[in-house]
DSSP file (Angstrom, degrees, kcal/mol; ACC not computed):
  #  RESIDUE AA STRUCTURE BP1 BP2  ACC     N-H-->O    O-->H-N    N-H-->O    O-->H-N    TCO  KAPPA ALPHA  PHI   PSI    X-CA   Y-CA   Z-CA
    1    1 A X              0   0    0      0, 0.0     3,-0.4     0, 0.0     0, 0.0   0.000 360.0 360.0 360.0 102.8  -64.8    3.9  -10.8
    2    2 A X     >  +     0   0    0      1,-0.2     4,-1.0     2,-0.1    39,-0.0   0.491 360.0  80.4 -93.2  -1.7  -63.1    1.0   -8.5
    3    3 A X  H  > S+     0   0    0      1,-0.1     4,-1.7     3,-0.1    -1,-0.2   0.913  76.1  63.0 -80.3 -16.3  -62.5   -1.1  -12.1
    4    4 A X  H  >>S+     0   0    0     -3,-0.4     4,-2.5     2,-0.2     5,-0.7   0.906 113.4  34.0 -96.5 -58.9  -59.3    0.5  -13.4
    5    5 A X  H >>5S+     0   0    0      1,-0.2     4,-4.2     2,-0.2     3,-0.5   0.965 112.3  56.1 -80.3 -49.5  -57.1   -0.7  -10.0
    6    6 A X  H 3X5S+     0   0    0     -4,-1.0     4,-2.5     1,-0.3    -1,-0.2   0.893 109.4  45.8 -60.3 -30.6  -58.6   -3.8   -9.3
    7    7 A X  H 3X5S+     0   0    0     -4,-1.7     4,-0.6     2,-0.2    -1,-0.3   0.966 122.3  42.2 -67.2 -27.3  -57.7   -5.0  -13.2
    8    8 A X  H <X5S+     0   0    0     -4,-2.5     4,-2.6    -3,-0.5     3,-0.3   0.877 104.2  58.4 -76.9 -27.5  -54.0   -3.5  -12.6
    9    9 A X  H  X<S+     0   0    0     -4,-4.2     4,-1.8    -5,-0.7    -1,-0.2   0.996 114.3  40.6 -55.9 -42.5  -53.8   -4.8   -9.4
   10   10 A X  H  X S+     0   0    0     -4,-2.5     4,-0.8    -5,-0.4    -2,-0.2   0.585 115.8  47.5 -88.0  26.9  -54.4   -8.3  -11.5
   11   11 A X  H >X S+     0   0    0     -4,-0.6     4,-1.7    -3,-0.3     3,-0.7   0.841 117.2  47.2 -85.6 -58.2  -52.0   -7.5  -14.6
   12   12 A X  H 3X S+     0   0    0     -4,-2.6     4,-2.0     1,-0.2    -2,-0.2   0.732 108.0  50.2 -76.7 -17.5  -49.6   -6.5  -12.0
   13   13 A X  H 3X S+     0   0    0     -4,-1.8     4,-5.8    -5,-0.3    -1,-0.2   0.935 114.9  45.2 -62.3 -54.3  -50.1   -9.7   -9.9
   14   14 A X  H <X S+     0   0    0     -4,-0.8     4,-0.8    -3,-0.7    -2,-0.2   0.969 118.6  49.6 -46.3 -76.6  -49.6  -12.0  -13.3
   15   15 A X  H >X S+     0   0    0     -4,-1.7     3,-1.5     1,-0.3     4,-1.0   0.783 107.5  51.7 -19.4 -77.7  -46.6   -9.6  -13.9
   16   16 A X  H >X S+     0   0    0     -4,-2.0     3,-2.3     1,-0.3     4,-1.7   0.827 106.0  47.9 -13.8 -77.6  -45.1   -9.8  -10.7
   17   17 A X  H 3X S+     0   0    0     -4,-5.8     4,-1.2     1,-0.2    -1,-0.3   0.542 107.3  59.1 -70.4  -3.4  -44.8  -13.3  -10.2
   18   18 A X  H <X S+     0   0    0     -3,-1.5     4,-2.4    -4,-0.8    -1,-0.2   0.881 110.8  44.8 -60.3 -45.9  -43.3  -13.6  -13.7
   19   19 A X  H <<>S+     0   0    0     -3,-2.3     5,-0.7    -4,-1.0    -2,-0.2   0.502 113.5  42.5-112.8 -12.0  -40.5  -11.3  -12.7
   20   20 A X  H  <5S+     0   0    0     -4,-1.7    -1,-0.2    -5,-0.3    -2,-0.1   0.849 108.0  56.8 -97.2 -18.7  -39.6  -12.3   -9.7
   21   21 A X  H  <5S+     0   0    0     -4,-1.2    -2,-0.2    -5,-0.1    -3,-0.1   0.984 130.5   7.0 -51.5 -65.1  -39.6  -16.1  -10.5
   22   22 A X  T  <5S+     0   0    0     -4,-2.4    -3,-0.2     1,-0.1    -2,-0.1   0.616 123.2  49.3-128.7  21.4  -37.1  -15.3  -13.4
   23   23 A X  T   5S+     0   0    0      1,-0.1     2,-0.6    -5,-0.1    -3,-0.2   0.794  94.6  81.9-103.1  -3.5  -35.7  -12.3  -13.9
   24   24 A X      < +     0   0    0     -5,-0.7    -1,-0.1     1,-0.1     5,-0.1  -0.733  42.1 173.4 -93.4 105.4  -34.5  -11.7  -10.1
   25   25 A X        +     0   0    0     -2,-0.6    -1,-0.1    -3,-0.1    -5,-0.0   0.261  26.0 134.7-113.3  45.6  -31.7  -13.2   -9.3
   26   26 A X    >   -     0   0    0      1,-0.1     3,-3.3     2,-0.1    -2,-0.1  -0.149  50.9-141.5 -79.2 115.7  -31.0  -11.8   -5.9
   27   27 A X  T 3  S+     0   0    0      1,-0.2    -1,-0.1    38,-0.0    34,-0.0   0.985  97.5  56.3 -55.6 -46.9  -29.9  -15.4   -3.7
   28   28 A X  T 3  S+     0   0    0      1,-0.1     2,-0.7    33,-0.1    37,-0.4   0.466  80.2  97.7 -85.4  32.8  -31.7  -14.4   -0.5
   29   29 A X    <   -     0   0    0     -3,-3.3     3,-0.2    36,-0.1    -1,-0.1  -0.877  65.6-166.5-107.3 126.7  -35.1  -14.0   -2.3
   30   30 A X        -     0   0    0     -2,-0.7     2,-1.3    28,-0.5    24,-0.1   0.176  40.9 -42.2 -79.4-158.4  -37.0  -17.5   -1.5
   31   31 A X  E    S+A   53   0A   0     22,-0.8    22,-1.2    21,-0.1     2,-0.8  -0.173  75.5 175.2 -77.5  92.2  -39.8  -19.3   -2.7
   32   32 A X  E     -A   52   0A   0     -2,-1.3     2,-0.5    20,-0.2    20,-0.2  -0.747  18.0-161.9-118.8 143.7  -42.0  -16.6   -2.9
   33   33 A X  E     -A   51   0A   0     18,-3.3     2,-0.9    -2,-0.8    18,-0.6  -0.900  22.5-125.6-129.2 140.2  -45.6  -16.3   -4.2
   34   34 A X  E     +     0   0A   0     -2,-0.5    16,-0.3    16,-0.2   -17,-0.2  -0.431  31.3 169.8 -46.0  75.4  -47.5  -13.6   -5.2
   35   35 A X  E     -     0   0A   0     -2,-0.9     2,-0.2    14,-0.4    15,-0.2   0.723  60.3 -10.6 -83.9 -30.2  -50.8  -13.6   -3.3
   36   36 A X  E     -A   49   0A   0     13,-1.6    13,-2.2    11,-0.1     2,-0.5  -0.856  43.6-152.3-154.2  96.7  -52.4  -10.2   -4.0
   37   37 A X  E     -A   48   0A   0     11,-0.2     2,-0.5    -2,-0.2    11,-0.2  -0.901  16.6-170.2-108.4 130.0  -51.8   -6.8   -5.6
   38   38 A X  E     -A   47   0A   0      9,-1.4     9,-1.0    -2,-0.5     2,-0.3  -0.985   4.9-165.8 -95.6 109.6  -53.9   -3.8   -4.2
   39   39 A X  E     -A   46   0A   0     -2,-0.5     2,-0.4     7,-0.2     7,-0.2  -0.911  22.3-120.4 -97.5 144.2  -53.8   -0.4   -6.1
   40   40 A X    >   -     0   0    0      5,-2.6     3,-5.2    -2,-0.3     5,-0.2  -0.583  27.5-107.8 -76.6 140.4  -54.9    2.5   -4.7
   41   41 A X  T 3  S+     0   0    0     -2,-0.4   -36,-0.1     1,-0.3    -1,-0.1   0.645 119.5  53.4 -30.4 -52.5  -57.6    4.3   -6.4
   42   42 A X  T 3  S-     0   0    0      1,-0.1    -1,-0.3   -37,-0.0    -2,-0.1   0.261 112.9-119.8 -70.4  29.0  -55.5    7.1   -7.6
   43   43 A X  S <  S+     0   0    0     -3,-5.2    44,-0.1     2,-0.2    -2,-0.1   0.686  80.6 116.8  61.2   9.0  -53.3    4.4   -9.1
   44   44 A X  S    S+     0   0    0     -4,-0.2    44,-0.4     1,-0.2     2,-0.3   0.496  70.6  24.4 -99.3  21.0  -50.2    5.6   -7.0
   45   45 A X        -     0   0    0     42,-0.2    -5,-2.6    -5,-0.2     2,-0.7  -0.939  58.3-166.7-157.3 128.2  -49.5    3.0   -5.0
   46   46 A X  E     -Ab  39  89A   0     42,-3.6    44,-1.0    -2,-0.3    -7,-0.2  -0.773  14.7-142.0-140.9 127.5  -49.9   -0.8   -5.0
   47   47 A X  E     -Ab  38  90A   0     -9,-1.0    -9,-1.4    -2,-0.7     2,-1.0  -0.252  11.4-156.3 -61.2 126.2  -49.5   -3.5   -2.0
   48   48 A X  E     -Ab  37  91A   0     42,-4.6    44,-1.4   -11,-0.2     2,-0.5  -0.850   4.7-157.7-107.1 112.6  -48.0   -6.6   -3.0
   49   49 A X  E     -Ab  36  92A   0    -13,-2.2   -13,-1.6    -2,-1.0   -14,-0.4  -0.868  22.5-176.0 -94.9 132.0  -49.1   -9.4   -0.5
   50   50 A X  E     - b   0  93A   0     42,-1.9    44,-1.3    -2,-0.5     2,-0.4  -0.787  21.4-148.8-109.9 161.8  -46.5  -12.2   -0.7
   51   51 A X  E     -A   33   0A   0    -18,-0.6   -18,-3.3    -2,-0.2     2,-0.5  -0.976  13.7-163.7-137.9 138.1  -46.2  -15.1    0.6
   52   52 A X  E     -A   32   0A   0     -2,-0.4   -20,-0.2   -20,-0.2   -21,-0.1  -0.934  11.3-132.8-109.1  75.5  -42.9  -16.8    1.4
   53   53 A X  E     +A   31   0A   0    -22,-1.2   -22,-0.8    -2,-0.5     2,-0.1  -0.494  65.3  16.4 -97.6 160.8  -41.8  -20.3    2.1
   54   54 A X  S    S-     0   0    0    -24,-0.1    -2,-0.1    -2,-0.1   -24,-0.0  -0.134  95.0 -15.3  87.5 175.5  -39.7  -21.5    4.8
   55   55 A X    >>  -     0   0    0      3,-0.1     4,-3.1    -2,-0.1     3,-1.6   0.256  63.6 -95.0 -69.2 155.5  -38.6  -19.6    8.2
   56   56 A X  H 3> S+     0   0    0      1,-0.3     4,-1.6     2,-0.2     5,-0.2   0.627 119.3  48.7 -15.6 -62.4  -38.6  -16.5    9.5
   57   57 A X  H 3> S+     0   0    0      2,-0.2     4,-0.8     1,-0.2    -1,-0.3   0.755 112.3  47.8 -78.8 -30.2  -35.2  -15.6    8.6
   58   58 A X  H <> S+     0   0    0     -3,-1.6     4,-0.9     2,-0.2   -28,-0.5   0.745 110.6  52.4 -87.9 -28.1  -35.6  -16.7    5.2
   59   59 A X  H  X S+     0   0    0     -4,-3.1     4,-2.7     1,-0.2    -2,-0.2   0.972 114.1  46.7 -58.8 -71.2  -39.2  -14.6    5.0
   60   60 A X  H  X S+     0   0    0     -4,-1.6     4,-2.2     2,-0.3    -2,-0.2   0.735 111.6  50.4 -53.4 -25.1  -37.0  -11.4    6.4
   61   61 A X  H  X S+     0   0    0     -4,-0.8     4,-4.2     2,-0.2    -1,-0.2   0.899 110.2  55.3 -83.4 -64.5  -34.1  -12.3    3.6
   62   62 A X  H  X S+     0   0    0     -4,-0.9     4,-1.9    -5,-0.3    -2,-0.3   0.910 106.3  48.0 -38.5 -59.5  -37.1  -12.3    1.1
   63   63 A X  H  X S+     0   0    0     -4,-2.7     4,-3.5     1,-0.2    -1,-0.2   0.805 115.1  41.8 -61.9 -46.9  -38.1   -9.1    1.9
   64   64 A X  H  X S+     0   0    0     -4,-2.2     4,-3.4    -5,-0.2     5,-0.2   0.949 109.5  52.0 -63.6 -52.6  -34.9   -7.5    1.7
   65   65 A X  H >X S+     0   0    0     -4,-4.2     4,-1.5   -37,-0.4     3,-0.8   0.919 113.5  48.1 -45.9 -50.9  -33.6   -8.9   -1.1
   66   66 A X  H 3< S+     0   0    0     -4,-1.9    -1,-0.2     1,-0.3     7,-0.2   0.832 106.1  61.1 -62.5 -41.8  -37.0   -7.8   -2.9
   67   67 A X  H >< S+     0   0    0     -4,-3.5     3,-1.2    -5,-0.2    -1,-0.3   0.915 107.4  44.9 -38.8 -41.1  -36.6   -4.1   -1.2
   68   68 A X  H << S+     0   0    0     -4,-3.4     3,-0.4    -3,-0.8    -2,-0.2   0.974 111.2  54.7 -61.4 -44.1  -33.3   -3.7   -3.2
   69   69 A X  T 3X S+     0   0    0     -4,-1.5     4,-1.9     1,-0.3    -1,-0.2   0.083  82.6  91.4-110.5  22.2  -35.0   -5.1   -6.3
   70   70 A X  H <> S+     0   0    0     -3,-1.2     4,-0.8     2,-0.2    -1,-0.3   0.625  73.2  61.4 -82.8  -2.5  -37.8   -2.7   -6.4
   71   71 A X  H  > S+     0   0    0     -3,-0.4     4,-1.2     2,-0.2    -1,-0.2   0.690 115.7  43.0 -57.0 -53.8  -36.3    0.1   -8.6
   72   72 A X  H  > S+     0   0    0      1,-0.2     4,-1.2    -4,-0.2    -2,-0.2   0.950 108.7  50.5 -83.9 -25.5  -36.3   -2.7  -10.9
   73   73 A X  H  X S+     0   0    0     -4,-1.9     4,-3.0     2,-0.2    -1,-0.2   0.784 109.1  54.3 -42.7 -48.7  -39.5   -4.3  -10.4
   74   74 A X  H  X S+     0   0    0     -4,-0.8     4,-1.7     1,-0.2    -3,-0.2   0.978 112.1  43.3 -89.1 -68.8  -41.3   -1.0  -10.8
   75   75 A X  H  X S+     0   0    0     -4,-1.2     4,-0.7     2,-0.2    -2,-0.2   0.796 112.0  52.1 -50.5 -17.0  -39.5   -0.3  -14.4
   76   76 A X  H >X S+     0   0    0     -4,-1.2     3,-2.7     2,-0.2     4,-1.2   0.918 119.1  44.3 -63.8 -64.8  -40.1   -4.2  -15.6
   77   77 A X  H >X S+     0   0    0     -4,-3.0     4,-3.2     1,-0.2     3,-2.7   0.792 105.8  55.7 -12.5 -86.9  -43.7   -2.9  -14.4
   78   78 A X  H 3< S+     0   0    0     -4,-1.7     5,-0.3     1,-0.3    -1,-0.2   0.557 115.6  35.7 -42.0 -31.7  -43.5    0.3  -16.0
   79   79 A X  H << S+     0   0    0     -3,-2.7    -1,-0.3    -4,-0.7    -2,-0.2   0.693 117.1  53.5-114.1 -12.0  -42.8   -1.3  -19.8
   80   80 A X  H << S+     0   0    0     -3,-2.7     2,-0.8    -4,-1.2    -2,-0.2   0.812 116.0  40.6 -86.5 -47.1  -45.1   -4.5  -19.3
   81   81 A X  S  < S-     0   0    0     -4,-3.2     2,-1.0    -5,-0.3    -1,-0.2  -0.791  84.9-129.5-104.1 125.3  -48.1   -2.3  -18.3
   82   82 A X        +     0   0    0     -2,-0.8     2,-0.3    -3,-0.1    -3,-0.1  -0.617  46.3 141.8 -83.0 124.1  -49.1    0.8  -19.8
   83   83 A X    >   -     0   0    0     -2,-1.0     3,-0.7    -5,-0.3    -2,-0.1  -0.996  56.1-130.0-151.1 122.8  -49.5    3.5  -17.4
   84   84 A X  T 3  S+     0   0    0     -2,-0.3    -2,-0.0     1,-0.3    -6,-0.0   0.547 107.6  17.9 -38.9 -20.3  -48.8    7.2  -17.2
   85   85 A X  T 3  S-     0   0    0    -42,-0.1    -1,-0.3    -7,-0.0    -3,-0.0  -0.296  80.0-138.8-149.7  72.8  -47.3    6.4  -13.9
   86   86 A X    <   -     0   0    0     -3,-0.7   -11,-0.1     1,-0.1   -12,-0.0   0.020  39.4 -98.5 -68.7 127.5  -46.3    3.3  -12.9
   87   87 A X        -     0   0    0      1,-0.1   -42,-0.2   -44,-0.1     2,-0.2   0.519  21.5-112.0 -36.6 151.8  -47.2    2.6   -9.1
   88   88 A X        -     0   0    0    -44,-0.4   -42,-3.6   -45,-0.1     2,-0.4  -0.721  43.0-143.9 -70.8 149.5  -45.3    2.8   -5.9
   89   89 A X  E     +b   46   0A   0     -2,-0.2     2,-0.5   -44,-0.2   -42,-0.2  -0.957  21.4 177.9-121.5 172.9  -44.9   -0.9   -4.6
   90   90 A X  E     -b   47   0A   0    -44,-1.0   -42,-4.6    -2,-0.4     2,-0.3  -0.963  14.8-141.5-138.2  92.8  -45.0   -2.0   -1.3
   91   91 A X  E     +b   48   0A   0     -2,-0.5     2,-0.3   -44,-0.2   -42,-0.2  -0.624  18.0 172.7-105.2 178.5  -44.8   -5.4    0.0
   92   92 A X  E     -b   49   0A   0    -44,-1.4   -42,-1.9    -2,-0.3     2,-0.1  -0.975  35.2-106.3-174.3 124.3  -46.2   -6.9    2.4
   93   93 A X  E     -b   50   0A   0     -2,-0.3     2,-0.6   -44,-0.2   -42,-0.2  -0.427  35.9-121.8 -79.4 156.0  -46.4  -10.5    3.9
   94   94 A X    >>  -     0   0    0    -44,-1.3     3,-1.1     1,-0.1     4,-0.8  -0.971  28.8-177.4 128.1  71.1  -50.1  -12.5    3.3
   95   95 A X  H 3> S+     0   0    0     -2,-0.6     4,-2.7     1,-0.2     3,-0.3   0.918  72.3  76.6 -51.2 -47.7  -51.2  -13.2    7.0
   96   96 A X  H 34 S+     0   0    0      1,-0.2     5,-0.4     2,-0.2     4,-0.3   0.715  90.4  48.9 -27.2 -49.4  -54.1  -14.9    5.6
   97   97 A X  H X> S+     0   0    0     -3,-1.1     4,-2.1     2,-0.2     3,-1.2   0.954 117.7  41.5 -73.9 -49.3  -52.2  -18.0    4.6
   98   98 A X  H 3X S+     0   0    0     -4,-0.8     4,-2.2    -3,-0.3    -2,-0.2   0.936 115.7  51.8 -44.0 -52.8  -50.7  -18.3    8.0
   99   99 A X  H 3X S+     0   0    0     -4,-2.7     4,-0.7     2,-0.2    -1,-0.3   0.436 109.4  45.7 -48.0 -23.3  -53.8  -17.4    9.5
  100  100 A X  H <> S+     0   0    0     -3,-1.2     4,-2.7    -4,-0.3    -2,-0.2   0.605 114.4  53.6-106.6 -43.7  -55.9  -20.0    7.7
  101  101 A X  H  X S+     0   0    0     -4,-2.1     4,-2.0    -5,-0.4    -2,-0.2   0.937 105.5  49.0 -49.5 -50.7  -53.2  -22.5    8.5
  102  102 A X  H  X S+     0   0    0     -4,-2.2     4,-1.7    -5,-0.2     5,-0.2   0.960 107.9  58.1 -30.0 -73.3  -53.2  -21.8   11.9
  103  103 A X  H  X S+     0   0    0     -4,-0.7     4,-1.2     1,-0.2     5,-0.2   0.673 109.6  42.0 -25.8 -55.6  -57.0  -22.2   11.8
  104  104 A X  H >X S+     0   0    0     -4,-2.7     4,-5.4     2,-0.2     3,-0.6   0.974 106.0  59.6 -83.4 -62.9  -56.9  -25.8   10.4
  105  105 A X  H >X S+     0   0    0     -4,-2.0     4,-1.0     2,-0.2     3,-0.7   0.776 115.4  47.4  -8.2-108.6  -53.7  -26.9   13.1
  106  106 A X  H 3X S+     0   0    0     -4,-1.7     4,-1.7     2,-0.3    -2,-0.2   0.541 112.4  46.0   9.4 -63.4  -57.0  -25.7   15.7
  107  107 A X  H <X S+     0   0    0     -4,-1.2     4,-1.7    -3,-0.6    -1,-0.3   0.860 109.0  53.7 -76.4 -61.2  -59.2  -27.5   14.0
  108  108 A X  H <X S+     0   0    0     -4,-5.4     4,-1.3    -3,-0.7    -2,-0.3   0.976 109.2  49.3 -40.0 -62.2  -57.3  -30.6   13.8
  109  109 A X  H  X S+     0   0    0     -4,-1.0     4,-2.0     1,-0.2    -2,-0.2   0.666  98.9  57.4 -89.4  -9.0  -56.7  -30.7   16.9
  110  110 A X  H  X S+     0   0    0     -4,-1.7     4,-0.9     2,-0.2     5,-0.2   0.935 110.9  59.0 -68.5 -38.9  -60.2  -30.3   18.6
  111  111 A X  H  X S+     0   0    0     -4,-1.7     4,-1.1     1,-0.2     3,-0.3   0.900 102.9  39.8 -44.3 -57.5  -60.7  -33.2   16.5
  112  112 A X  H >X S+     0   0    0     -4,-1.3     4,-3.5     2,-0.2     3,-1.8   0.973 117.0  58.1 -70.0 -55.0  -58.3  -35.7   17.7
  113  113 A X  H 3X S+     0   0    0     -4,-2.0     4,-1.0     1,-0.3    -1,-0.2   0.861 107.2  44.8 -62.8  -7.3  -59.3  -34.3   21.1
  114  114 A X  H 3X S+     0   0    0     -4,-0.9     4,-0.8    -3,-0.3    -1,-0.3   0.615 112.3  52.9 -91.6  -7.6  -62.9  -35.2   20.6
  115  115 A X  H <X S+     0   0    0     -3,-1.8     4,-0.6    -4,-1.1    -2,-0.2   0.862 107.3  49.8 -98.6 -35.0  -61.9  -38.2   19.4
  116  116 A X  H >< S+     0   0    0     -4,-3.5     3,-0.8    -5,-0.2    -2,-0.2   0.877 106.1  57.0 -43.5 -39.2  -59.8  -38.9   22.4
  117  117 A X  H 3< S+     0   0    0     -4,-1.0    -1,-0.2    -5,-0.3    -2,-0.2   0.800 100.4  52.3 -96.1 -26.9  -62.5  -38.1   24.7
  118  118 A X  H 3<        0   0    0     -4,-0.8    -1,-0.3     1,-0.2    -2,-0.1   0.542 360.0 360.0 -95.2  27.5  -65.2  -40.6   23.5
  119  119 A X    <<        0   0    0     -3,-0.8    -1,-0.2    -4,-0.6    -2,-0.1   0.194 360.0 360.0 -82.1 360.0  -62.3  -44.0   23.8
């Protein structure tokens, strides 16, 4: 039965981004949004893809601060959803958005170069 994580993966997605927008109030976690939550079928573990704005160092800041604040993350979890065992989490950066970004940059600029070539 692959329905039971994908609806906690979104509860917990909803969840998430609630509780790190305002109950965490950790300075070096940045603007971060919640792209994805994966649980694994037996419901121990779920991957949080985030996504982060601003640089590299401030992505890396994000990450830590949010490692410290998982002990608390997983009990906010724990009392918003009920579950006999609330999941490991895991985060995890959201290549996708970079990746798609990239993609368009690319795409943009074969454009301008096609448009260069027929002036």
């Amino acid at each position: 039965m692959k329905l039971r994580p994908t609806r906690i993966g979104e509860q917990m997605k909803k969840e998430m981004s609630d509780i790190i927008s305002r109950k965490i109030k950790d300075p070096r976690i940045g603007f971060v949004t919640v792209t994805d939550v994966q649980v694994t079928g037996d419901l121990q573990q779920a991957k949080v893809y985030i996504s982060v704005l601003g640089d590299e160092e401030q992505k890396q800041n994000t990450l830590k601060g949010l490692a410290k604040a998982k002990g608390f993350i997983r009990s906010e979890i724990g009392q918003r959803i009920r579950l006999r065992k609330t999941p490991e989490i895991l985060f995890e950066f959201d290549e996708s958005i970079d990746y798609g970004n990239r993609i368009e940059t690319l795409i943009g600029e074969l454009h301008r170069d096609r448009k260069d070539d027929h002036e």
